[in-house]
N, CA and C atoms as an extended XYZ file, in Angstrom:
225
Properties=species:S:1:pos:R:3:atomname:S:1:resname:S:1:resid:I:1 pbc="F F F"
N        -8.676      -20.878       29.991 N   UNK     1
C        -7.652      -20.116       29.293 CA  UNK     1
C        -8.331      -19.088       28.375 C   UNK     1
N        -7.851      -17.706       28.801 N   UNK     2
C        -8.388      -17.029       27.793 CA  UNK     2
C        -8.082      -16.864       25.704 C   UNK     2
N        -9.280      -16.873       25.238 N   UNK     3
C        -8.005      -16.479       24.055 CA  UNK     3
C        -7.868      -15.164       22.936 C   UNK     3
N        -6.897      -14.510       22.806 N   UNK     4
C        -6.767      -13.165       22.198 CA  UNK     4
C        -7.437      -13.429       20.997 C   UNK     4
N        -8.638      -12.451       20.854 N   UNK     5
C        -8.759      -12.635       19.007 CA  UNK     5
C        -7.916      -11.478       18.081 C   UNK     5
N        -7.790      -12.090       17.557 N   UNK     6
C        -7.076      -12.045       16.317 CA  UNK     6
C        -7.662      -10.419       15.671 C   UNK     6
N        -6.683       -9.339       15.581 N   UNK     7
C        -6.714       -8.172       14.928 CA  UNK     7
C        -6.387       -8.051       13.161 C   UNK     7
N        -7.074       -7.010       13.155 N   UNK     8
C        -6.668       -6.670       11.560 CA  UNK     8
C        -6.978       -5.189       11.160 C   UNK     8
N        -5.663       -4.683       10.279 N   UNK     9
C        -5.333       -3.714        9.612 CA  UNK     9
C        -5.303       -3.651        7.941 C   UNK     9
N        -6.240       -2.920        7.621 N   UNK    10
C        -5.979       -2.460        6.285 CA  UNK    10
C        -4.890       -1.551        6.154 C   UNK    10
N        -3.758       -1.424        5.369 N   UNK    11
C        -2.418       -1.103        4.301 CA  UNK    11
C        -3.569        0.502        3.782 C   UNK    11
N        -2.971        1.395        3.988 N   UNK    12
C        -3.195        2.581        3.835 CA  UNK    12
C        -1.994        3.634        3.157 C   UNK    12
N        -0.960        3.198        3.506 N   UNK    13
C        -0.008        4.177        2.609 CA  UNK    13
C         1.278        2.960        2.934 C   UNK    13
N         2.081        3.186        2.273 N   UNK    14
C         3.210        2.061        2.165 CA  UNK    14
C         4.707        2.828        1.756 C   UNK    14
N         4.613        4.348        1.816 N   UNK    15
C         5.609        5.618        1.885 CA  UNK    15
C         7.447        4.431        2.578 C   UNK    15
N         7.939        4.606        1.048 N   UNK    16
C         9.522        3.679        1.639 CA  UNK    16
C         9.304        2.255        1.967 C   UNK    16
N         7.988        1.284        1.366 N   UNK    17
C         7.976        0.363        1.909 CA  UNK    17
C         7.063       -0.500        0.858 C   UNK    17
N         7.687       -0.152       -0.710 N   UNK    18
C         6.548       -0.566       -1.615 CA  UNK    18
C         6.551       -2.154       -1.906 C   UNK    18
N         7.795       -2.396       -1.848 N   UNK    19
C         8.171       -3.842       -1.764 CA  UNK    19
C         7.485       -4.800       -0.716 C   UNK    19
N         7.083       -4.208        0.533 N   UNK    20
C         6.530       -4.699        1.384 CA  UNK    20
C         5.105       -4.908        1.834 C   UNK    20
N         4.781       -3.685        1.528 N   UNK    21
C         3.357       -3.317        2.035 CA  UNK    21
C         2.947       -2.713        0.815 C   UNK    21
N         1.424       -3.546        0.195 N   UNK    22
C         0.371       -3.385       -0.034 CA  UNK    22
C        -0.807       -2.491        0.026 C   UNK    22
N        -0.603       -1.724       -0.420 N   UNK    23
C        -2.184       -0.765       -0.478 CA  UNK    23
C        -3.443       -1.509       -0.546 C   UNK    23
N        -4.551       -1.073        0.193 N   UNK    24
C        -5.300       -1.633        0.586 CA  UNK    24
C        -5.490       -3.218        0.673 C   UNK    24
N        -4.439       -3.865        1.715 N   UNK    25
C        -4.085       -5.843        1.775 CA  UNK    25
C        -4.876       -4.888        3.227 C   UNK    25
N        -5.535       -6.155        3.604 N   UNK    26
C        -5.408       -6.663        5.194 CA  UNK    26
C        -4.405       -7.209        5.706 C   UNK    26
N        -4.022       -7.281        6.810 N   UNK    27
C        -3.132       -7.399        7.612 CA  UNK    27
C        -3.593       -7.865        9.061 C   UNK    27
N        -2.800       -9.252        9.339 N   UNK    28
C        -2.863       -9.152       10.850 CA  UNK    28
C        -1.994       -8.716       11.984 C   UNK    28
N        -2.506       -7.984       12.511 N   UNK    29
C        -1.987       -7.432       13.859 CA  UNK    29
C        -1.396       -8.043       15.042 C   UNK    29
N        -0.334       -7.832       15.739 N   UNK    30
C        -0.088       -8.744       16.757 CA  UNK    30
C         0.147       -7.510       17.702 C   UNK    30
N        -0.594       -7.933       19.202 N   UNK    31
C        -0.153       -6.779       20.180 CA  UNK    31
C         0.738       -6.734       20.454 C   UNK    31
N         1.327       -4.889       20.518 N   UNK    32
C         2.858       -5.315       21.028 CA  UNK    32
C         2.993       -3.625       21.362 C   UNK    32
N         2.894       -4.021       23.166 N   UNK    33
C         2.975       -2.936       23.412 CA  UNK    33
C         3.552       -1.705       23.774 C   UNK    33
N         5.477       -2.576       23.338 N   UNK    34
C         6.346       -1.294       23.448 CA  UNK    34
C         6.627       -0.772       21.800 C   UNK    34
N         5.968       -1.574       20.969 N   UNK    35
C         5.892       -1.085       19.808 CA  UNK    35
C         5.002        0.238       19.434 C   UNK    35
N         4.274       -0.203       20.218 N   UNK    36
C         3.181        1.192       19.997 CA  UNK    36
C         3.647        2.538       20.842 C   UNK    36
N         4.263        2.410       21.898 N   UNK    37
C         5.128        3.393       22.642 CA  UNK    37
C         5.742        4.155       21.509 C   UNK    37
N         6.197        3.729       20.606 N   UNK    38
C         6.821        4.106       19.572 CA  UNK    38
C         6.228        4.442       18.149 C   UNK    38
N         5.170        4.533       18.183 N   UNK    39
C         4.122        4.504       17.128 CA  UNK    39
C         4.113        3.786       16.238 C   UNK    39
N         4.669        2.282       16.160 N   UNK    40
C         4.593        1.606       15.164 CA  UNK    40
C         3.852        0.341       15.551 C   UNK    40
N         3.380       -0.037       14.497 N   UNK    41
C         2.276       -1.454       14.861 CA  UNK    41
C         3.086       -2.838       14.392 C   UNK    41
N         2.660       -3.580       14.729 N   UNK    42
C         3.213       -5.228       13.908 CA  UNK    42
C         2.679       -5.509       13.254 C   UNK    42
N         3.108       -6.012       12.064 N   UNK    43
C         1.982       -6.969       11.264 CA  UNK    43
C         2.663       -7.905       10.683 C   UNK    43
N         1.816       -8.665       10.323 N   UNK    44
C         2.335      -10.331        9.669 CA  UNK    44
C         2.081      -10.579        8.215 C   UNK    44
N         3.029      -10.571        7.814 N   UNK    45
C         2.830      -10.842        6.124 CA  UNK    45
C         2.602      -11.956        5.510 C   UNK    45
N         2.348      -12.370        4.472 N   UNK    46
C         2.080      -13.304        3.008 CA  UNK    46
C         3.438      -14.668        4.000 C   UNK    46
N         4.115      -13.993        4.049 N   UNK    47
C         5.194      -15.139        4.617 CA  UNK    47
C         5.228      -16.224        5.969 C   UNK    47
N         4.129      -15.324        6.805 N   UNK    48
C         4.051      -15.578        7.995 CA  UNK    48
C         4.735      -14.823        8.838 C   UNK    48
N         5.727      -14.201        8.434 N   UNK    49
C         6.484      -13.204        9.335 CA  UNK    49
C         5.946      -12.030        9.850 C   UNK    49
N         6.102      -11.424       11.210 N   UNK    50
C         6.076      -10.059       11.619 CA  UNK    50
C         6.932       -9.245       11.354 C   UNK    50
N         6.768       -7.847       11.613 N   UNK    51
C         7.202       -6.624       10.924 CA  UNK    51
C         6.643       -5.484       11.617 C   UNK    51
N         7.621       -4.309       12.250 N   UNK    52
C         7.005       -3.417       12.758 CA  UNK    52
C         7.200       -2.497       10.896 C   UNK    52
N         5.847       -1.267       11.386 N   UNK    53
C         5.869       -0.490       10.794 CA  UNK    53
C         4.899        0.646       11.137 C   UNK    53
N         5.284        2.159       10.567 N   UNK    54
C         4.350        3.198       11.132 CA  UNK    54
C         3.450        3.108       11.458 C   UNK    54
N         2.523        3.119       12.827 N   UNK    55
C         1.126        2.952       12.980 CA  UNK    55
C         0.271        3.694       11.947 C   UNK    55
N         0.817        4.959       11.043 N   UNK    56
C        -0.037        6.024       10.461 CA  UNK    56
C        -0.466        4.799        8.977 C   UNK    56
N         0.477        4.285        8.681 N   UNK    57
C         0.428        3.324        7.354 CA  UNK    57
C        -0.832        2.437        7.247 C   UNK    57
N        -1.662        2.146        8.543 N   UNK    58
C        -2.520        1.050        8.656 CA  UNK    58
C        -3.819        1.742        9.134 C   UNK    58
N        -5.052        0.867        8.768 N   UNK    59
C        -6.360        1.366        9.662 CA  UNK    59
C        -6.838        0.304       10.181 C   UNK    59
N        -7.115        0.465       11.512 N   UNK    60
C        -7.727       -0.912       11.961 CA  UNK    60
C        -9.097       -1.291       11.619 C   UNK    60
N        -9.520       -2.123       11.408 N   UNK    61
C       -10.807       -2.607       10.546 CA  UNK    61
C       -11.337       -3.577       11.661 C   UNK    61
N       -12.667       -4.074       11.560 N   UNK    62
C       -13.384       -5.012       12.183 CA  UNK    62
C       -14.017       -5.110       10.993 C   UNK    62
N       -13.903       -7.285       11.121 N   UNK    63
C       -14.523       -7.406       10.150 CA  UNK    63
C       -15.481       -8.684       10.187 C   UNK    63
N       -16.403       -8.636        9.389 N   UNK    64
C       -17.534       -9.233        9.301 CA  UNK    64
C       -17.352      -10.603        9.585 C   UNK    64
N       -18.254      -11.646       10.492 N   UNK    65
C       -18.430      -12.769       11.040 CA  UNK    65
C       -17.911      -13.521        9.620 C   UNK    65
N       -18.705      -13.295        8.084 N   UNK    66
C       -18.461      -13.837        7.026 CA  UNK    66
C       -16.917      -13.935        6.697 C   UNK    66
N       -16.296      -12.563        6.878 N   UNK    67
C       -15.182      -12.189        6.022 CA  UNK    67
C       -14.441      -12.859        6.897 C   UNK    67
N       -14.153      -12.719        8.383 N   UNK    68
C       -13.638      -12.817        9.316 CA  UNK    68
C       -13.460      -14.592        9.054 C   UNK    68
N       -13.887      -15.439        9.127 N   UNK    69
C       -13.872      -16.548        8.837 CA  UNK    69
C       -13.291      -16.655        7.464 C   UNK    69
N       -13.740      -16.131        6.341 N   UNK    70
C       -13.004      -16.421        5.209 CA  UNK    70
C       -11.508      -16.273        5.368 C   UNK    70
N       -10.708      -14.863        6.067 N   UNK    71
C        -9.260      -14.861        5.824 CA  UNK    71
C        -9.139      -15.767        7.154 C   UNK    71
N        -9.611      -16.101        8.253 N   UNK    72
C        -8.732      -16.922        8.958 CA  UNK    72
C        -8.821      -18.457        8.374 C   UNK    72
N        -9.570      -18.843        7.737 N   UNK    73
C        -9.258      -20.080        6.437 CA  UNK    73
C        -8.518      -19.889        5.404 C   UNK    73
N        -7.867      -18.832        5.405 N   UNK    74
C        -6.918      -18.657        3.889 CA  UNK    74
C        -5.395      -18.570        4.605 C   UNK    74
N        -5.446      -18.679        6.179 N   UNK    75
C        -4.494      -18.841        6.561 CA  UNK    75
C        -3.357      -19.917        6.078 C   UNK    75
């Protein structure tokens, strides 16, 4: 079985969405690919919930073996 790893977006502008989104939070990503047809990405918040929002709002990041392990333990 294959398994998807796990994406992440840094919060870059939060324009109409201050309540929600975080300036510079990480964020995880979930693929979704009629979302992006549409230019908006998913992401999963503090709650556990997903959420589309502007792809322009986010930057995708790769992140360090260290870090990378730290937030998927703060899960």
């Amino acid at each position: 079985m294959a398994t998807t790893r796990k994406a992440f977006a840094v919060c870059v502008r939060n324009d109409g969405y201050p309540a929600s989104l975080e300036l510079r939070k990480i964020y995880e990503v979930l693929a979704d690919p009629d979302a992006a047809k549409h230019d908006q990405l998913r992401v999963i918040d503090e709650s556990g919930e997903d959420y589309l929002y502007p792809v322009g709002y986010f930057a995708p990041i790769e992140l360090t073996p260290s870090l990378r392990r730290a937030v998927l333990a703060a899960e």
